[in-house]
C-alpha positions, 0 to 999 in steps of 0.5 A: 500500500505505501508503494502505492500511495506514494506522494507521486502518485498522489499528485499525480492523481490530483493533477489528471482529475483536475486536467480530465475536468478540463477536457471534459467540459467542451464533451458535457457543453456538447452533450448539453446541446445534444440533450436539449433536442429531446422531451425534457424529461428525458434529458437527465436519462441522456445526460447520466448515460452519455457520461456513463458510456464516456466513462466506460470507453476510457477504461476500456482505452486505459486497459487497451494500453497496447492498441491505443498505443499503435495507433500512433504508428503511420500507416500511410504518407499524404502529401509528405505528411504521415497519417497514424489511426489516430489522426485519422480519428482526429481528422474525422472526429473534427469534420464531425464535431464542425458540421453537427455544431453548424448544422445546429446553429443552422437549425438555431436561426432558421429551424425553430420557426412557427411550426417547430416543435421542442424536441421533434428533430431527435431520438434518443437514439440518435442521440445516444448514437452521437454521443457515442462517437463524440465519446470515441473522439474525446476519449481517445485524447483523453486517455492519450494525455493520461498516458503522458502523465502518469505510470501507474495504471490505478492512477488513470483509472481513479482520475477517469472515474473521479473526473466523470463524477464531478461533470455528472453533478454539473451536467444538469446545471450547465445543461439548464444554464445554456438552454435558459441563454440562446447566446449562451448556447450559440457561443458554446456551438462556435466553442465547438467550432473551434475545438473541431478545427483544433482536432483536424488541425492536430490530425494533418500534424499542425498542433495547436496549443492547446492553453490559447484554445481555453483563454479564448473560451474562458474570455469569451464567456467571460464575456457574455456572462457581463452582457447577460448581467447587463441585459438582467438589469435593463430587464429589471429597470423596463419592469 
């Protein structure tokens, strides 16, 4: 037991559950929107399975240690550049995360006409469905990073697990919160924008800090958190 609580391990337990937190967000904002297309009262269900699966995927990534890691090795050359499995993941899980985000900010200005109704335009399957290969795309990421940061296998699996809990018991509040807000939630679509053009940048070799990415985010909502204040009290003077 003291060789594995070691103050090494310790820290680095910390360290990666506060980081897969941080990756976690832009999969809970997505998994929000996904959501808000069904009934209300299936929501919660949608919201609890999907970081559910997202959970079991990863552990499942961290004892494939083996294959997650071969996905790194070329498997052809494309205009000089050398395209791994897990390029092409990346590649495809940013193509994915840039047209369902446009698709829905299309289906947010022009899509909720007269004749619209909540929750018409989604199954929870299809839901579930979306969710999954979301999961696949951010999963693999995640348990990259992992990998990067810690030795002891314990340690990915508790930091995983640890990180998961804490999103499940802010999903519903950051759901709520971007379904109360439409500029909040166009601004969580544009974030995911962002993070698909990040994700394919990364599958063609051009990285892309990732730390610019989250002060452009943080800014941003910043931000618009002012602008909703400042609209709340000009609401509240008109009454």
């Amino acid at each position: 037991m003291d060789q594995i609580l070691t103050s090494e391990n310790l820290i680095a337990l910390c360290t990666l559950t506060l980081l897969e937190i941080v990756l976690g967000i832009d999969n809970v904002v997505f998994l929000s929107i996904l959501a808000s297309r069904l009934p209300e009262e299936r929501r919660a269900a949608a919201r609890r399975i999907g970081l559910a699966l997202a959970m079991l995927m990863r552990i499942v990534l961290l004892l494939a240690l083996s294959w997650v890691m071969k996905l790194t090795a070329p498997l052809f050359v494309v205009i000089g550049h050398e395209i791994s499995g897990r390029d092409l993941i990346l590649l495809t899980g940013g193509l994915f995360l840039i047209g369902k985000a446009t698709f829905e900010i299309h289906h947010k200005l022009e899509g909720e006409g007269p004749h619209a109704t909540e929750g018409e335009t989604a199954t929870f399957g299809s839901v579930l469905l979306q969710v999954i290969i979301l999961d696949a795309i951010f999963s693999l990421d995640s348990v990259i990073t992992a990998v990067g940061m810690a030795d002891a296998l314990w340690v990915m699996i508790t930091a995983v697990i640890a990180a998961v809990a804490v999103m499940m018991i802010f999903a519903g509040a950051i759901g709520e919160f971007i379904e109360r807000h439409p500029t909040m939630k166009m601004l969580a679509l544009a974030f995911l924008i962002l993070i698909g053009v990040m994700l394919f940048a990364e599958g063609l070799g051009k990285h892309i800090e990732k730390g610019y990415i989250y002060f452009a985010m943080a800014f941003s909502l910043v931000v618009e958190i002012l602008n909703l204040r400042v609209r709340a009290k000009r609401a509240a003077r008109s009454t």
